[in-house]
Backbone and ligand atoms as CSV (ligand in chain L), in Angstrom:
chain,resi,resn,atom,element,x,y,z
A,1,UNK,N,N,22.409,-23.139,35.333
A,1,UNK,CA,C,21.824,-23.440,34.014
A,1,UNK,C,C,20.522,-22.642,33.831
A,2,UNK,N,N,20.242,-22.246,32.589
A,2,UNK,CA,C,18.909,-21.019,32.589
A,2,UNK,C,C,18.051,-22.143,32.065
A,3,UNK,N,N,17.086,-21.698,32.050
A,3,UNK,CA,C,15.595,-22.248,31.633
A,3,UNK,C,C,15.336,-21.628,30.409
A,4,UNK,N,N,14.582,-22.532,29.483
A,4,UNK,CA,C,13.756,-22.110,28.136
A,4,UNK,C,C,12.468,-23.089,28.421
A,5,UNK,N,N,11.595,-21.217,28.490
A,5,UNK,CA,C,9.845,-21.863,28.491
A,5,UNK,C,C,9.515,-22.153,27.517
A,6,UNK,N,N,8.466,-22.978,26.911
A,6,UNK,CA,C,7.932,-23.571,25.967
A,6,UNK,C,C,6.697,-23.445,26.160
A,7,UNK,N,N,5.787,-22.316,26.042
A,7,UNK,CA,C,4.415,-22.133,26.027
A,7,UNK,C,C,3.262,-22.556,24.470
A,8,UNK,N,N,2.218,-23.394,25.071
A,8,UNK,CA,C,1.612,-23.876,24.030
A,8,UNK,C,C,0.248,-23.227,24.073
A,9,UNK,N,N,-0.349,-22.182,23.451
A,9,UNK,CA,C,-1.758,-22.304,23.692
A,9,UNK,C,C,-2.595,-23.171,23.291
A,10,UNK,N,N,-4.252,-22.446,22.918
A,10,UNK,CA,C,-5.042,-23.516,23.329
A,10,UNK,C,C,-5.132,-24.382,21.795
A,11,UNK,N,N,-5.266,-25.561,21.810
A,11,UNK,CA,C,-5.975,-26.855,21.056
A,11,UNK,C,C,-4.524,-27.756,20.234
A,12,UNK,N,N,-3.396,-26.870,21.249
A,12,UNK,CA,C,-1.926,-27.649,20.598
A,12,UNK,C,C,-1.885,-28.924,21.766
A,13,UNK,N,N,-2.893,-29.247,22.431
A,13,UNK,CA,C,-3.022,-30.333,23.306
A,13,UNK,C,C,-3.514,-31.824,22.264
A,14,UNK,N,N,-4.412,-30.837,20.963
A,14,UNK,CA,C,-4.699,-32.047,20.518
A,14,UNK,C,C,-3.447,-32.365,19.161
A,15,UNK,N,N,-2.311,-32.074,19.241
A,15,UNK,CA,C,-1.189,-32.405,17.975
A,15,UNK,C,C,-0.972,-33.615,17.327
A,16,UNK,N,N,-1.167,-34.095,16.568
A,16,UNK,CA,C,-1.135,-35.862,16.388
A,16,UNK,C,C,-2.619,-36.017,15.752
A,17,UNK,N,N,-3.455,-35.293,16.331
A,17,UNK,CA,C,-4.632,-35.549,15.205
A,17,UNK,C,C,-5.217,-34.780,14.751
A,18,UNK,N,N,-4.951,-33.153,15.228
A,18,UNK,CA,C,-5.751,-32.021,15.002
A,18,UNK,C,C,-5.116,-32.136,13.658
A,19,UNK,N,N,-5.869,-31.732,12.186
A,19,UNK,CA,C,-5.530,-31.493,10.777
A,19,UNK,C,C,-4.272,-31.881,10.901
A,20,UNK,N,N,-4.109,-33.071,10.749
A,20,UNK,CA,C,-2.424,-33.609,10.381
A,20,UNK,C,C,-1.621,-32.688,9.220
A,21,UNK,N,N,-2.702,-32.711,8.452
A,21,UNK,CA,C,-2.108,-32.312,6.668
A,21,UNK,C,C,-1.112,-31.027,6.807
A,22,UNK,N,N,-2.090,-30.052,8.436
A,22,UNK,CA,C,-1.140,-28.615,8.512
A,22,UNK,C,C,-0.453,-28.865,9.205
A,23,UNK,N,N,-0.554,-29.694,10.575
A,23,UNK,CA,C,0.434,-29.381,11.685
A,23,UNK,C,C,0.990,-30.570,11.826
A,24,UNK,N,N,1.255,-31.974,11.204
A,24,UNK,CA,C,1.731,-32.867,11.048
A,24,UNK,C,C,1.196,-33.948,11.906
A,25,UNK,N,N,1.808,-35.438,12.122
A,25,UNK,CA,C,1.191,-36.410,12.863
A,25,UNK,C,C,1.903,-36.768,14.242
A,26,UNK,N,N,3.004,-35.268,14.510
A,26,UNK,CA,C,3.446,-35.441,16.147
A,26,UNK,C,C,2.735,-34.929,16.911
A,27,UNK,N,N,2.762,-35.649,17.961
A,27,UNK,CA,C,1.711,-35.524,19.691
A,27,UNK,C,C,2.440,-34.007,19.860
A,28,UNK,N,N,1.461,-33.531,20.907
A,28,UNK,CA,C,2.585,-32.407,21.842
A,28,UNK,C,C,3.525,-33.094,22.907
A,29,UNK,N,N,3.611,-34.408,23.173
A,29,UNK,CA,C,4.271,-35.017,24.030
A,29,UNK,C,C,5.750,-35.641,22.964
A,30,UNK,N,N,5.531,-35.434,21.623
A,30,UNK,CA,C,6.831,-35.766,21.080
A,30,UNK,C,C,7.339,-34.207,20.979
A,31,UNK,N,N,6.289,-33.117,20.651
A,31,UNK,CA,C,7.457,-31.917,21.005
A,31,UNK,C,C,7.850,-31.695,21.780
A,32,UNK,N,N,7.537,-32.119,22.963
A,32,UNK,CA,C,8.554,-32.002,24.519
A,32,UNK,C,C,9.730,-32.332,24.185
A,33,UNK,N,N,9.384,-34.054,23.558
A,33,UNK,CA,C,10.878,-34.801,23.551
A,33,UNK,C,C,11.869,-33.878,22.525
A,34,UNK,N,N,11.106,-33.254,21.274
A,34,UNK,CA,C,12.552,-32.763,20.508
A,34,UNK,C,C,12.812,-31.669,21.478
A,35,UNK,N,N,11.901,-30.692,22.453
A,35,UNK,CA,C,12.279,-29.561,23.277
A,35,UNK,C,C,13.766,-30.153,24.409
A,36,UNK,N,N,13.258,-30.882,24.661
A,36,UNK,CA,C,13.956,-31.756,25.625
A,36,UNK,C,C,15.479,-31.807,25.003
A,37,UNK,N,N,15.591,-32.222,23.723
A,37,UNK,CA,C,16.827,-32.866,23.134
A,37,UNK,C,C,17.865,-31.460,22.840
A,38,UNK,N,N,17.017,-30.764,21.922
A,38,UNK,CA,C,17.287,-29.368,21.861
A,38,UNK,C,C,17.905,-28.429,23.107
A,39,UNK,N,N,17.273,-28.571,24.035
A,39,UNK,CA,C,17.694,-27.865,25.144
A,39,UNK,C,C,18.784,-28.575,25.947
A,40,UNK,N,N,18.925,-29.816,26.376
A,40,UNK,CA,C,20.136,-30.722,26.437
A,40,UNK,C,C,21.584,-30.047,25.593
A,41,UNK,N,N,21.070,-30.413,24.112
A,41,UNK,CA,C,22.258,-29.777,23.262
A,41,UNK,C,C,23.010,-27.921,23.378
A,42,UNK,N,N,22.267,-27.439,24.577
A,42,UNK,CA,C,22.907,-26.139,24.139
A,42,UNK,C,C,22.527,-25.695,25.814
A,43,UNK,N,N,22.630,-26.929,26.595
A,43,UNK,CA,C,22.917,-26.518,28.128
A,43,UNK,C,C,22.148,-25.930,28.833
A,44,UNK,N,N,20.591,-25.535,28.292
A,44,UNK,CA,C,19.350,-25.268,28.938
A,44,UNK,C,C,18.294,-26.231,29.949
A,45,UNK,N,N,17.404,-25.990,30.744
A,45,UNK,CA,C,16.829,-26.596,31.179
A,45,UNK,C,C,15.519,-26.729,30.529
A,46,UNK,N,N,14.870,-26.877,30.311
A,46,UNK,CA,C,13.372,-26.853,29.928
A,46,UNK,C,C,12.267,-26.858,30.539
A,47,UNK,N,N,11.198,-26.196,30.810
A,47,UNK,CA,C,10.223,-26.071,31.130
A,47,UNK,C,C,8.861,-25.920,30.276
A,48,UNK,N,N,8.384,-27.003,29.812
A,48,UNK,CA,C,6.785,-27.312,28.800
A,48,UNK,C,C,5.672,-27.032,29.396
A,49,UNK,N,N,5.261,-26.240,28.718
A,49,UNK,CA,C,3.532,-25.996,29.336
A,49,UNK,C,C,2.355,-25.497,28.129
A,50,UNK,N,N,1.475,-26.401,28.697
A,50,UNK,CA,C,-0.138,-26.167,27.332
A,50,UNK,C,C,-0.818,-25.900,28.291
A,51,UNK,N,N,-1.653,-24.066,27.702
A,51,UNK,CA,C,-3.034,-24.182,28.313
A,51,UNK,C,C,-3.772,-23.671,27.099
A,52,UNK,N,N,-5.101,-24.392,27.297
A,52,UNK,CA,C,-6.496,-23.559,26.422
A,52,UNK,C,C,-6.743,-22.273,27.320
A,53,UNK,N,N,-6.104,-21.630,28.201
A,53,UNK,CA,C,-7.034,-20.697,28.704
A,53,UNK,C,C,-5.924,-18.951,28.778
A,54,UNK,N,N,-6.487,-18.531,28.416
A,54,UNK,CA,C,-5.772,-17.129,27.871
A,54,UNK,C,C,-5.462,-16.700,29.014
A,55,UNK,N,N,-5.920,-16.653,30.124
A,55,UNK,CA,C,-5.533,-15.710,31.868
A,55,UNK,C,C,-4.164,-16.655,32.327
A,56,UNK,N,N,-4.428,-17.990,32.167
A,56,UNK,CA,C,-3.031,-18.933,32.954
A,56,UNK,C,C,-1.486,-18.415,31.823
A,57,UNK,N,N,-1.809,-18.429,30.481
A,57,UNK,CA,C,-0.733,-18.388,29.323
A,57,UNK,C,C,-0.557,-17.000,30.130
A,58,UNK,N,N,-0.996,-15.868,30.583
A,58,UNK,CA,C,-0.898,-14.838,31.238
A,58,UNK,C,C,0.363,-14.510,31.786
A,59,UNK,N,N,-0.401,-15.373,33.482
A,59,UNK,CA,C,0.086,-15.621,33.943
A,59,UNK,C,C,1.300,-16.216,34.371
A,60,UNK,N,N,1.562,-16.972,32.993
A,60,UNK,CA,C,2.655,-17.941,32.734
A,60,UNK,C,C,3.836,-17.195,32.655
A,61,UNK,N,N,3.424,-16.064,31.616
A,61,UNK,CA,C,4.553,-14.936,31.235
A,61,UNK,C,C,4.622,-13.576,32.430
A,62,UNK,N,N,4.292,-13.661,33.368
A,62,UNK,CA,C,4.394,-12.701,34.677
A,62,UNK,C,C,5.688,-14.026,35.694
A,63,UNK,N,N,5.322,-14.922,35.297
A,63,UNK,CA,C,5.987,-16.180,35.594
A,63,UNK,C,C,7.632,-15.575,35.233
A,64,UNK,N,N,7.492,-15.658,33.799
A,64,UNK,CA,C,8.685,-15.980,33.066
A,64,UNK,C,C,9.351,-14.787,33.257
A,65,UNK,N,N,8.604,-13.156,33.227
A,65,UNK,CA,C,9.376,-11.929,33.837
A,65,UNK,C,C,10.283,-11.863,34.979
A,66,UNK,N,N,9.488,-13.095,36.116
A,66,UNK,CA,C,10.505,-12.561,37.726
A,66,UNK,C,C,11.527,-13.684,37.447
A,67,UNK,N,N,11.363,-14.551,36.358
A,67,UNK,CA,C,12.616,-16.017,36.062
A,67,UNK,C,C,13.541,-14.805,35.313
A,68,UNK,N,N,13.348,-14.295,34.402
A,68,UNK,CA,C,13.911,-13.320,33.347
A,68,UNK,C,C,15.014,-12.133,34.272
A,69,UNK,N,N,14.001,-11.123,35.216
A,69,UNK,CA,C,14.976,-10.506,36.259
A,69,UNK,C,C,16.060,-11.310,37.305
A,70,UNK,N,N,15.616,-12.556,37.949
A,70,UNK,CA,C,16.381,-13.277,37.905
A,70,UNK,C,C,17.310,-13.791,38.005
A,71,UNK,N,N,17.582,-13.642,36.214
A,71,UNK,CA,C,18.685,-13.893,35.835
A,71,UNK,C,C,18.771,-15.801,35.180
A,72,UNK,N,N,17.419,-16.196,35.810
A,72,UNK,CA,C,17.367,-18.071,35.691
A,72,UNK,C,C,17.045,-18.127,33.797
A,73,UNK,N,N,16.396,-17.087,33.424
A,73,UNK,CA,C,15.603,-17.725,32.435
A,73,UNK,C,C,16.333,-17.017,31.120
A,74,UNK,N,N,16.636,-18.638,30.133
A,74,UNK,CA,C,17.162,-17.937,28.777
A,74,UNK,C,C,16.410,-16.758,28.025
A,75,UNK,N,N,14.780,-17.591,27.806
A,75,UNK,CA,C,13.801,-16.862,26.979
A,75,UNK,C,C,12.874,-17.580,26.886
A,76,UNK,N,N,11.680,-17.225,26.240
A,76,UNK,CA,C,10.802,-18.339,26.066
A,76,UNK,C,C,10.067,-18.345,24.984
A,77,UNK,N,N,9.580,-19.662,24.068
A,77,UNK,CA,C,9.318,-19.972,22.930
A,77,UNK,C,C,7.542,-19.990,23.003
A,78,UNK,N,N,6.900,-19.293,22.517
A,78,UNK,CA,C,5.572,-18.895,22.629
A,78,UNK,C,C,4.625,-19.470,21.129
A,79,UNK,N,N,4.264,-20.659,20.947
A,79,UNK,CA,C,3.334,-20.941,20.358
A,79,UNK,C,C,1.595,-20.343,20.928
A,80,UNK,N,N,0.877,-19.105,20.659
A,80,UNK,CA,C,0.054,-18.865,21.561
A,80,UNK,C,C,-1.274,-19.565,20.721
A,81,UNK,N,N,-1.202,-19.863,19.508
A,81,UNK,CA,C,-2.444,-20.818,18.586
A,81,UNK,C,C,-3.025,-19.468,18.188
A,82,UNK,N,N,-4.206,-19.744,18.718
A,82,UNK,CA,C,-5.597,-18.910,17.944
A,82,UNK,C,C,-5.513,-17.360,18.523
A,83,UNK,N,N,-4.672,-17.298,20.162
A,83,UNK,CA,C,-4.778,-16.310,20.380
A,83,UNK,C,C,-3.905,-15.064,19.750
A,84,UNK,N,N,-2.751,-15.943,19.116
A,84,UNK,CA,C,-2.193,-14.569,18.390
A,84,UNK,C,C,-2.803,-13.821,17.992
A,85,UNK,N,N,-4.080,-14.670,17.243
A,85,UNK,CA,C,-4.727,-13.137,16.233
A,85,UNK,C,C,-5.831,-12.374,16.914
A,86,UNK,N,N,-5.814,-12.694,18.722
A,86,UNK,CA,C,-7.047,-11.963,19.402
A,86,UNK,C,C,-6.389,-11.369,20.245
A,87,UNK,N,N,-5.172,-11.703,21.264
A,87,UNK,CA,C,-5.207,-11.588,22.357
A,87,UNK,C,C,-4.221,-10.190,22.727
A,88,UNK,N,N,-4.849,-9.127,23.083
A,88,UNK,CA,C,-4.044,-7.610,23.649
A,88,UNK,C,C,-3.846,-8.403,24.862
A,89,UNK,N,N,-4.243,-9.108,25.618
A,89,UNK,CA,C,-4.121,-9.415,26.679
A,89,UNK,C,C,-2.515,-10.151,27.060
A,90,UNK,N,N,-1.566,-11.103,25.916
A,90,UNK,CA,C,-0.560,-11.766,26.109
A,90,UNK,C,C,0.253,-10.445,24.983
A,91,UNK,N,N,-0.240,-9.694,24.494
A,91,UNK,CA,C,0.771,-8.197,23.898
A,91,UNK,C,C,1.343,-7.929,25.171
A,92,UNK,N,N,-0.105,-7.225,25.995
A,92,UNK,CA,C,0.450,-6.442,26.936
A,92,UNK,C,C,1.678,-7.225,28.053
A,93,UNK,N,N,0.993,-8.661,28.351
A,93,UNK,CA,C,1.811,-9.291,29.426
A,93,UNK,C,C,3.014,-9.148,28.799
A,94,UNK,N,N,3.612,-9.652,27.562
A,94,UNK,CA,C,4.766,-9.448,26.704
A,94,UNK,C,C,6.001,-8.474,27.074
A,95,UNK,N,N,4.913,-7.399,26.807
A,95,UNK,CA,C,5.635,-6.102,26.104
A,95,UNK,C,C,5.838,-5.510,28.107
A,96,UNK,N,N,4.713,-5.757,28.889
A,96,UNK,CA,C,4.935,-5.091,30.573
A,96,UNK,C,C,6.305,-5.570,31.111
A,97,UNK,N,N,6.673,-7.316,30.496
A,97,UNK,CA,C,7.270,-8.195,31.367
A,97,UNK,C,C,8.855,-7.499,31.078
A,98,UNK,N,N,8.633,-7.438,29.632
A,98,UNK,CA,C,10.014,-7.395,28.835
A,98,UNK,C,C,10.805,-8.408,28.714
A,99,UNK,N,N,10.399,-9.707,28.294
A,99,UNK,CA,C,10.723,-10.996,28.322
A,99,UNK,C,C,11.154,-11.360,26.884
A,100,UNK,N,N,12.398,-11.682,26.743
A,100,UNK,CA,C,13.043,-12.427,25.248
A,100,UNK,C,C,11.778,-13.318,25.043
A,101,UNK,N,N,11.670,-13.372,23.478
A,101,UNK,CA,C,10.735,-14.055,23.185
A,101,UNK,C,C,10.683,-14.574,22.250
A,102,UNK,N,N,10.547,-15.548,21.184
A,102,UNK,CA,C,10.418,-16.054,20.201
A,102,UNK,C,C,8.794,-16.653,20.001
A,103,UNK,N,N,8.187,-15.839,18.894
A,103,UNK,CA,C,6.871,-16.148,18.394
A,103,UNK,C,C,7.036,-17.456,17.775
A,104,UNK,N,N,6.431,-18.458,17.895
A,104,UNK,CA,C,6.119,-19.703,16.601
A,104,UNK,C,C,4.992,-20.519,16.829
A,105,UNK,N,N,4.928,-20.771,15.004
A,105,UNK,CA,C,3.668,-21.170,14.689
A,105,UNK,C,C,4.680,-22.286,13.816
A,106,UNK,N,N,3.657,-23.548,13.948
A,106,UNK,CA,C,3.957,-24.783,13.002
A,106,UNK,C,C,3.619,-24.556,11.806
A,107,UNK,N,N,2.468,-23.630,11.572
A,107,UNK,CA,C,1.725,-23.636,10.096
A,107,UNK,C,C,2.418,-22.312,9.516
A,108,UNK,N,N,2.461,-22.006,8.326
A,108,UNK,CA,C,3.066,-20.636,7.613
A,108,UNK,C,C,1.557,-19.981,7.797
A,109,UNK,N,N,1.552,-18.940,8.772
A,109,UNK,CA,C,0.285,-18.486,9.163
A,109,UNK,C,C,-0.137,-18.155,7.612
A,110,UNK,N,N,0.773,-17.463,7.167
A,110,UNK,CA,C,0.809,-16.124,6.220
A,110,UNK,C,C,0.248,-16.622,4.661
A,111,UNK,N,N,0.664,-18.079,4.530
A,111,UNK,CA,C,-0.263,-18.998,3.695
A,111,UNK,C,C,-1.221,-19.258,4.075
A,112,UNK,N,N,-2.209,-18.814,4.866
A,112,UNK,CA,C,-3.629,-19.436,4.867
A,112,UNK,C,C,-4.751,-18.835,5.802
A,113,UNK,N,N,-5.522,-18.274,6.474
A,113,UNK,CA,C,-6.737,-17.637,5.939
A,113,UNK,C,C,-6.070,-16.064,6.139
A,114,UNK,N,N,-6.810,-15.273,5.648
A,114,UNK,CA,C,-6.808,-13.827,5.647
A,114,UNK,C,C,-6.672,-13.519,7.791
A,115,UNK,N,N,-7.447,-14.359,8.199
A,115,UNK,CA,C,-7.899,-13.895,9.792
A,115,UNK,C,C,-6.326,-14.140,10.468
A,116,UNK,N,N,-5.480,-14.744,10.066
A,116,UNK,CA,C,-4.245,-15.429,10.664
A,116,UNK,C,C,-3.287,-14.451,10.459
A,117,UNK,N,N,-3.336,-13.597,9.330
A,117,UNK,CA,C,-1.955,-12.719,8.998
A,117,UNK,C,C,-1.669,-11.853,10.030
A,118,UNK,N,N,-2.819,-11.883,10.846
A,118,UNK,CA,C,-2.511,-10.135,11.985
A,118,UNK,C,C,-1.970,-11.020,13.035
A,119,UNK,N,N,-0.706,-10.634,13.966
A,119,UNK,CA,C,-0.292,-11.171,14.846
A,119,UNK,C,C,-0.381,-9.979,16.162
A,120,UNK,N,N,-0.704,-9.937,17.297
A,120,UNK,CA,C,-0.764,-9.334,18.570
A,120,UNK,C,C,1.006,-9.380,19.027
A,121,UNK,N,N,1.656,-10.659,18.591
A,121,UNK,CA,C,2.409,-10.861,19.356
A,121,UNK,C,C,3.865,-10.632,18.999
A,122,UNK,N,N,3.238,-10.749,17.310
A,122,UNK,CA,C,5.028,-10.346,16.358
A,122,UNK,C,C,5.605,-8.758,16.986
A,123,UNK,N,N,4.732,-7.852,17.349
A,123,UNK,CA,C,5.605,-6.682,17.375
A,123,UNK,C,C,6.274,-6.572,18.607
A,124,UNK,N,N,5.764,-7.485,20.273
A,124,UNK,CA,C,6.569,-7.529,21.016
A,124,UNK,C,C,7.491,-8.479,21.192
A,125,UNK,N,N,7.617,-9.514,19.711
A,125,UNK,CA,C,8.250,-10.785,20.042
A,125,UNK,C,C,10.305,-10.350,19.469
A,126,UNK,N,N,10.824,-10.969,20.088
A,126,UNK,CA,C,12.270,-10.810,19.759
A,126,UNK,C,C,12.490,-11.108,18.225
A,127,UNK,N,N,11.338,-12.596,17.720
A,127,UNK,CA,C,11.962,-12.856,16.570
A,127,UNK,C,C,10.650,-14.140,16.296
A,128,UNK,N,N,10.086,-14.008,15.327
A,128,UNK,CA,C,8.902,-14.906,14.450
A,128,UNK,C,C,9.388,-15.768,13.302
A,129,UNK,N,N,8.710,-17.022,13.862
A,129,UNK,CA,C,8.910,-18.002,12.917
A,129,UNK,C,C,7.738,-19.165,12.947
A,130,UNK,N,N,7.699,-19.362,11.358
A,130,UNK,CA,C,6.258,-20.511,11.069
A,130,UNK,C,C,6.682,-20.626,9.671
A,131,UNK,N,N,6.136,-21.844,10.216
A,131,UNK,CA,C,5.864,-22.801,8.779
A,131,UNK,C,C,7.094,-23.651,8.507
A,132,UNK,N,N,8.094,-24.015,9.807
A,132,UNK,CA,C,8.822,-25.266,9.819
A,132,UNK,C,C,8.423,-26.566,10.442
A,133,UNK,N,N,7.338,-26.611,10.624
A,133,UNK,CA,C,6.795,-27.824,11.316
A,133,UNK,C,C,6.997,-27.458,12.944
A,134,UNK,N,N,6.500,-28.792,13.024
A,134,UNK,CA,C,7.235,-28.820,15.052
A,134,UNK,C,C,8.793,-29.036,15.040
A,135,UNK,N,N,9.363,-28.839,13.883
A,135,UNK,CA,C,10.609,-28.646,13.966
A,135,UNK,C,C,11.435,-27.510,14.323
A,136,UNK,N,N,10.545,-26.073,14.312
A,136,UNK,CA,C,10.393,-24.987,14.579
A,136,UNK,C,C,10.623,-24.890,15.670
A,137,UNK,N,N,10.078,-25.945,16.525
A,137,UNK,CA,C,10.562,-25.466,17.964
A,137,UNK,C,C,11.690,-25.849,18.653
A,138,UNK,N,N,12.661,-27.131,17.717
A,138,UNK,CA,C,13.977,-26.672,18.186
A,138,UNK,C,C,14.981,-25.673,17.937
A,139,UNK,N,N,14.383,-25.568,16.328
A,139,UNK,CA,C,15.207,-24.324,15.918
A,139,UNK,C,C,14.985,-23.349,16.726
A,140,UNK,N,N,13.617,-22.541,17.200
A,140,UNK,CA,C,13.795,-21.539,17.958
A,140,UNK,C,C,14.723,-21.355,19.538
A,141,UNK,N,N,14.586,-22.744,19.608
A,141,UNK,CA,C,15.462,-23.159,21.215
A,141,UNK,C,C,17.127,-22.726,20.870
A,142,UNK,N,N,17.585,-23.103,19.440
A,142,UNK,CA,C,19.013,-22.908,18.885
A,142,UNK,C,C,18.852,-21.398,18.520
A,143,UNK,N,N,17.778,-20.996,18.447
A,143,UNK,CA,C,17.991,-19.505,18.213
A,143,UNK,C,C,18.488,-18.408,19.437
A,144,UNK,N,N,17.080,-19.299,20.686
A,144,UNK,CA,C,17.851,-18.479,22.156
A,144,UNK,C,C,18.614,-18.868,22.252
A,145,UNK,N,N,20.043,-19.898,22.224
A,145,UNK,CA,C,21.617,-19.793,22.483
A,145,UNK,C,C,21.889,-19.044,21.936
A,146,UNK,N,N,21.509,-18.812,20.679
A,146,UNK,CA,C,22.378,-17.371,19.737
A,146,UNK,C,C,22.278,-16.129,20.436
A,147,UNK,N,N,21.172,-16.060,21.012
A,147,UNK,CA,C,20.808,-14.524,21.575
A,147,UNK,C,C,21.436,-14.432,23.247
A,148,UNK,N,N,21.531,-15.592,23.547
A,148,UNK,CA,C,22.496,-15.600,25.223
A,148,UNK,C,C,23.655,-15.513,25.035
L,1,DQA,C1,C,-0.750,-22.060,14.938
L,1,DQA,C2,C,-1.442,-21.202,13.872
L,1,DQA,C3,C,-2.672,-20.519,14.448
L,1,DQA,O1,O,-3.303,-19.727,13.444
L,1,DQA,C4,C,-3.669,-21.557,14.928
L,1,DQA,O2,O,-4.781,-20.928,15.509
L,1,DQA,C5,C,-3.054,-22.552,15.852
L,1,DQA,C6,C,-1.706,-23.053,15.573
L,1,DQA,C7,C,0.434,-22.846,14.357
L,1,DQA,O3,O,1.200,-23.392,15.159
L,1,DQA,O4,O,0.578,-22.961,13.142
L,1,DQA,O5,O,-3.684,-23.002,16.796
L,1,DQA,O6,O,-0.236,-21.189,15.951
């Protein structure tokens, strides 16, 4: 059975109360559970992980490259938060690893500030999606079966 990572960057720890109005009133511990359900339904394993810190999310994806060669790992679903719009640092890990990838964001970046539209991560990502809620992240989980 392959694995689908579920990477959260930083301040998706606080989900449930951070600005409800954008990112709704689920915990990150109920997106496990729809990750969980999602990945059940299409014969994956799951693996969830949140960090605030840009070197571990790194690391995470040097992780997901030797799961990827492998052969263990479907792909992995990359919410990176704030760092999309800073970080060369999770481009490069990206684009070095060569890791299937699905970009997502809960909020429609692209509706709201000017600083959000630039993404680091859309040009090495397999396939971008925002602005379905945390519902987004099962769809993207039904998206890596499509692509396996
Ligand atoms: C986010 C959008 C980012 O701009 C923001 O910094 C986040 C969450 C989203 O899921 O909508 O932390 O990635």
């Amino acid at each position: 059975m392959k694995t689908v990572l579920v990477l959260n960057g930083p301040n998706l720890n606080l989900l449930g109360t951070r600005e409800p109005l954008v990112y709704g009133s689920q915990s990150l511990e109920d997106v496990k559970a729809l990750c969980q359900s999602a990945c059940e339904s299409h014969g994956f394993a799951l693996d969830f992980r949140q960090s605030n810190h840009e070197g571990e999310l790194v690391d995470w994806i040097h992780e997901a490259g030797k799961a990827q060669a492998a052969g263990k790992l479907a792909g992995v679903v990359l919410n990176a938060g704030a760092y999309t719009h800073t970080s060369v640092a999770l481009h490069d890990a990206i684009k070095g690893t060569g890791i299937v990838l699905i970009e997502l964001h809960i909020s429609n970046v692209h509706a709201r500030e000017a600083f959000r539209h630039h993404s680091f991560i859309s040009p090495v990502a397999k396939a971008v999606m925002a602005g379905f809620g945390v519902k987004g992240y099962s769809m993207a989980i039904a998206g890596l079966a499509e692509f396996s």
